[in-house]
C-alpha positions as CSV (number, residue, x, y, z in Angstrom):
1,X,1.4,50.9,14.0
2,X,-1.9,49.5,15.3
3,X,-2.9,48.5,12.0
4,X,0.7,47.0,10.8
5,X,-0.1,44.8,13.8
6,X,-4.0,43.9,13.4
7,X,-3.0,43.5,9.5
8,X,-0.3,40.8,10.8
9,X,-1.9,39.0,13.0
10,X,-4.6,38.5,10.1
11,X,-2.2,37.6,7.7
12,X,-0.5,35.2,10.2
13,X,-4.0,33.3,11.4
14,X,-4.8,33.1,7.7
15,X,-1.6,31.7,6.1
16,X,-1.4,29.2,9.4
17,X,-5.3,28.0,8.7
18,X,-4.5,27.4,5.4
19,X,-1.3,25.5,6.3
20,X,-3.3,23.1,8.7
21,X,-6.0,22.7,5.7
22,X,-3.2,21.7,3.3
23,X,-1.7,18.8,5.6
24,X,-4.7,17.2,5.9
25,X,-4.6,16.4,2.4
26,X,-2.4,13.0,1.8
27,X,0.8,13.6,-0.8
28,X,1.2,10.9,-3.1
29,X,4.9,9.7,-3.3
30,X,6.0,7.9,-6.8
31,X,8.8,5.2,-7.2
32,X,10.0,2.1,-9.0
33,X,9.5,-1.0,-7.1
34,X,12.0,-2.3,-5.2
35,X,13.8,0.8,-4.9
36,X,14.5,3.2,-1.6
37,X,11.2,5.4,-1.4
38,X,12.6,9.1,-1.2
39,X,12.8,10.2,2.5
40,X,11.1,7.4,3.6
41,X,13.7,4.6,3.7
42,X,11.5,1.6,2.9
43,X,11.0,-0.4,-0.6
44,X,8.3,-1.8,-1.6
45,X,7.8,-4.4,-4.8
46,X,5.1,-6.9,-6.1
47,X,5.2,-9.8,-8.3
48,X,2.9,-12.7,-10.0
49,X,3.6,-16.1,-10.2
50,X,1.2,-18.1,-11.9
51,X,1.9,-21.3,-10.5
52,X,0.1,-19.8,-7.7
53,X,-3.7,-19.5,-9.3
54,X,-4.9,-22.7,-8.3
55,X,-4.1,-22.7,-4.4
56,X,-7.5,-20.4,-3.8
57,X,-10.1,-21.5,-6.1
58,X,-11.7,-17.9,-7.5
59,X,-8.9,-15.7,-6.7
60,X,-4.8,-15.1,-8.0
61,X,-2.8,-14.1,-5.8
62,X,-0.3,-11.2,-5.7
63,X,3.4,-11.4,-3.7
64,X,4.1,-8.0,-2.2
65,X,7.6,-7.7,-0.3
66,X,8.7,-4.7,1.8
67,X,12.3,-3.9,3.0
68,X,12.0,-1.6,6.0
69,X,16.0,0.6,5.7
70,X,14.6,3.2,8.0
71,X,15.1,3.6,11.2
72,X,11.3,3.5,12.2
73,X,9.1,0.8,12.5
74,X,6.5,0.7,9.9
75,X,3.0,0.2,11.2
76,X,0.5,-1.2,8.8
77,X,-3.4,-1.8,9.2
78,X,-5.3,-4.1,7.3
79,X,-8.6,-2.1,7.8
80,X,-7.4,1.1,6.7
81,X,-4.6,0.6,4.6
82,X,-5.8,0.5,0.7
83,X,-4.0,-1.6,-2.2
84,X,-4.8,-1.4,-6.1
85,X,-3.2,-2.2,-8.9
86,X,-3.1,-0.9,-12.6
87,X,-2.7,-2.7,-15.5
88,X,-0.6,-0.7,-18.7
89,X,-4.2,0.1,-20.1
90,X,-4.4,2.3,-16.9
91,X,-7.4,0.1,-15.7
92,X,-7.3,0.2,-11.9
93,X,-8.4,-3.1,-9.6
94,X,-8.9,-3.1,-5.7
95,X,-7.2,-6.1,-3.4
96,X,-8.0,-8.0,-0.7
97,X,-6.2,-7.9,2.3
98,X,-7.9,-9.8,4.8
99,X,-9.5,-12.9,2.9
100,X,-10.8,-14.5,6.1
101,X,-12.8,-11.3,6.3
102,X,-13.6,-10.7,3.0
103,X,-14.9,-14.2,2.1
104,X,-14.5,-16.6,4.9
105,X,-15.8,-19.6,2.9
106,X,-12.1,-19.3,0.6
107,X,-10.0,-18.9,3.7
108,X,-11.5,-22.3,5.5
109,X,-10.8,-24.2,2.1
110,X,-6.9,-23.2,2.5
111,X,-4.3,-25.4,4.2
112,X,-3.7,-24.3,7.9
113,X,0.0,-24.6,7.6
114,X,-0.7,-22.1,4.4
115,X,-2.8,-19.4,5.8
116,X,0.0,-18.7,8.4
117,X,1.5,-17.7,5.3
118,X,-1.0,-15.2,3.7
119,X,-1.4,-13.3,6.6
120,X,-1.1,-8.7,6.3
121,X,1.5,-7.9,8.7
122,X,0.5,-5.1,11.4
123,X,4.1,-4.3,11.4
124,X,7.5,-4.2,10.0
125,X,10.4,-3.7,12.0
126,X,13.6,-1.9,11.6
127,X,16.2,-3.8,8.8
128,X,13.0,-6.0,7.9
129,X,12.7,-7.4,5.0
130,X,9.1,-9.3,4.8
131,X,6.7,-10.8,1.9
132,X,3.0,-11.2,2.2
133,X,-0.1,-11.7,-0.1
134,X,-2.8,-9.9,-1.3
135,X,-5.6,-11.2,-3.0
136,X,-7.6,-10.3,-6.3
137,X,-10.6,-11.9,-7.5
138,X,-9.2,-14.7,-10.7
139,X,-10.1,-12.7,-13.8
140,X,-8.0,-9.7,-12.9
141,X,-4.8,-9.3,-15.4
142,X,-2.2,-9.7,-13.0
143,X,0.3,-10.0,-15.6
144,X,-0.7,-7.1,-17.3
145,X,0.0,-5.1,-13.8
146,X,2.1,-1.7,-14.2
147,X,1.3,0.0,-11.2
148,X,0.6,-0.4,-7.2
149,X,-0.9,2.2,-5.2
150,X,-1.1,1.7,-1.3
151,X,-2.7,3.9,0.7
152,X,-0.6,4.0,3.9
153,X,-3.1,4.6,7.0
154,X,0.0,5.3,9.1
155,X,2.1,7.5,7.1
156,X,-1.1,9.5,6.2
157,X,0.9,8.8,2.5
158,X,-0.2,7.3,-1.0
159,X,2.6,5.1,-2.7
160,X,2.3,4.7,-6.3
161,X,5.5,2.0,-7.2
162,X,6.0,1.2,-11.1
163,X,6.5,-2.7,-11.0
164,X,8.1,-4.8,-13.7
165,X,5.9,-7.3,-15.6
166,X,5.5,-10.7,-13.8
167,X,5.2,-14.1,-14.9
């Protein structure tokens, strides 16, 4: 009996470690933009308007909108939270978040009533439904995106959402 018990208690401690070890680990969630995420309750999308390539010389800009249907509020952090994008030849290009960070010479030449605007927000409340920006240096193919992955800090969570081709 003393060695059904010791053998259990082994078995237990290992299985549990390797549990713990396991969660660590983000899980990468797919879906199509603009859709309900799968036990999440929040959307996300992304599009490109071209119009909007001159109003920072160097960079394009990409429109992200999020509509929060959960009943949580959905913390973001732009100094942990990671955005890409791939293009349908599967090359993958980083974002910007914080441009007044990133290159503060850009972010002085923008309008003041603009930059209130283009700002990441550090939250989204319950029913939300909010736009911002991100930022990509100009020669990136925004119209050729397919794909945006964000790395959700908060949710401990990768989001890979299959956008539509912009203008």
């Amino acid at each position: 009996m003393k060695k059904i018990l010791i053998w259990f208690f082994i078995s237990f401690f290992l299985l549990s470690a390797g549990q713990v070890e396991a969660k660590k680990q983000p899980k990468t969630v797919r879906a199509e933009g603009g859709t309900s995420i799968e036990g999440f309750g929040f959307a996300i999308d992304a599009s490109y308007e071209k119009k909007l390539d001159k109003l920072i010389p160097g960079y394009r800009i990409l429109n992200v909108a999020i509509v929060n249907n959960s009943f949580q509020i959905l913390f973001m952090n732009p100094d942990k939270d990671r955005w890409s994008l791939k293009t349908k030849a599967g090359k993958k290009f980083g974002t910007i978040v914080n441009l007044s960070k990133e290159d503060p010479k850009a972010w002085e030449q923008i309008p003041k009533r603009v930059k209130n605007h283009l700002s990441y927000p550090l939250a989204i409340p319950i029913g939300a439904h909010l736009a911002f920006d991100l930022f990509v240096p100009e020669k990136v193919p925004l119209e050729k995106m397919r794909e945006l992955e964000v790395v959700m800090e908060s949710l401990g969570t990768t989001f890979r959402i299959e956008v539509s081709p912009s203008s």
